[in-house]
MARRONU-899840 format. One line per 2 residues: number of its first residue (from 1); their letters; for each residue x, y, z of C-alpha. Coordinates in Angstrom, 2 decimals, padded with zeros to 5 digits. Layout:
# MARRONU-899840
NUM	A	X Y Z  ... .
END
This chain:
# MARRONU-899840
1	XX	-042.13 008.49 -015.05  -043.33 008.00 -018.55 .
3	XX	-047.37 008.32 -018.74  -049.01 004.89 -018.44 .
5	XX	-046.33 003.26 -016.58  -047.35 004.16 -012.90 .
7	XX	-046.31 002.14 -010.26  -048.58 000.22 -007.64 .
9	XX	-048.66 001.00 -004.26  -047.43 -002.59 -003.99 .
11	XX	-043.96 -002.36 -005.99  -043.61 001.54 -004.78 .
13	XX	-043.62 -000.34 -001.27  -041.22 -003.07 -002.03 .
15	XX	-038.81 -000.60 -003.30  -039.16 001.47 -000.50 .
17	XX	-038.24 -001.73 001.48  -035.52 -002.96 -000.59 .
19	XX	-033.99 000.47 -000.59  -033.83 001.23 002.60 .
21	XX	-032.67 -002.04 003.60  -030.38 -001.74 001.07 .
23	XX	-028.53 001.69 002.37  -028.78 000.30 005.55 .
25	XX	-026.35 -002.61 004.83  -024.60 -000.53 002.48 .
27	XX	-023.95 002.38 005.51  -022.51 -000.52 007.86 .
29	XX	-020.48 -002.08 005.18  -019.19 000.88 004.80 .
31	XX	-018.71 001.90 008.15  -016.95 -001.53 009.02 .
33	XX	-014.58 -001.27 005.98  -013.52 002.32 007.50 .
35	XX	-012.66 001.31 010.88  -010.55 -002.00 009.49 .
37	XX	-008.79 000.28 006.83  -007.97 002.77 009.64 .
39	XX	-007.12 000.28 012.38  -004.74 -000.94 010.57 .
41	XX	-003.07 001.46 008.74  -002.68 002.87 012.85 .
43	XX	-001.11 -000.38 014.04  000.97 -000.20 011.00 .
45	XX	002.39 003.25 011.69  002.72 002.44 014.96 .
47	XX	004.29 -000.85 014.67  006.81 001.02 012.03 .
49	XX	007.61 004.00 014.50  008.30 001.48 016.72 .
51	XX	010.29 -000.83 015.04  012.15 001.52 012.86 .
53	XX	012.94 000.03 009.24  013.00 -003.72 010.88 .
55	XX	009.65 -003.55 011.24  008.75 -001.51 008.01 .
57	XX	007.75 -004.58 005.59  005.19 -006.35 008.04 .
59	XX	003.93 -002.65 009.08  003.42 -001.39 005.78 .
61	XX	001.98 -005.15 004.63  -000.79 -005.22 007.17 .
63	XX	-001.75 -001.53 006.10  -001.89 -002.56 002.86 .
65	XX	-004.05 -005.49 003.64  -006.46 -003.05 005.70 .
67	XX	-006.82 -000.55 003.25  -007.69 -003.43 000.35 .
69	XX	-010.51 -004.69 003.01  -011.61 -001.31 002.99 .
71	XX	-011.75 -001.00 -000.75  -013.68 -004.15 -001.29 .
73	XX	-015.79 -003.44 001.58  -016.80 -000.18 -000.15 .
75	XX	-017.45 -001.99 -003.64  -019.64 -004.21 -001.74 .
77	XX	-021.51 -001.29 -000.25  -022.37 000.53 -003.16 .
79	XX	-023.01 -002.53 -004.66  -025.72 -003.42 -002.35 .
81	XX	-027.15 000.55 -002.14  -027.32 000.11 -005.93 .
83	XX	-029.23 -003.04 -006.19  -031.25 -001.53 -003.04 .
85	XX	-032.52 000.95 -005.53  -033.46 -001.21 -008.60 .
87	X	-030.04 -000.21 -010.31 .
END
């Protein structure tokens, strides 16, 4: 940190706060967008294996719908981290 511009313990604090809070949501988004994404690209394979190539457009729609949750859900994660941490 530049000389002169010190922090207070005050606004050292509230980033310690913010951040933490911050990778905290971050960490569950994240966590939540995984499990969608890999439920259902699962129910999609499975759906397809059972189905054969009748099934194929709905199976390989809902993985593609999953795996876009778990995209945005992982924007949204390191969105929040980065606002967390004053950036």
């Amino acid at each position: 940190m530049p000389i002169g511009q010190e922090e207070s313990g005050v606004t050292s604090g509230v980033k310690f706060v913010t951040s933490t809070v911050g990778n905290t949501v971050g960490g569950l988004t994240n966590t939540v967008g995984g499990v969608v994404g890999a439920v259902g690209r699962g129910v999609g394979e499975t759906l397809e294996g059972a189905t054969g190539s009748a099934g194929r457009p709905v199976a390989r729609g809902l993985a593609d719908a999953t795996t876009s949750v778990e995209d945005g859900a992982n924007k949204i994660a390191n969105g929040v981290k980065r606002a967390g941490e004053g950036r």
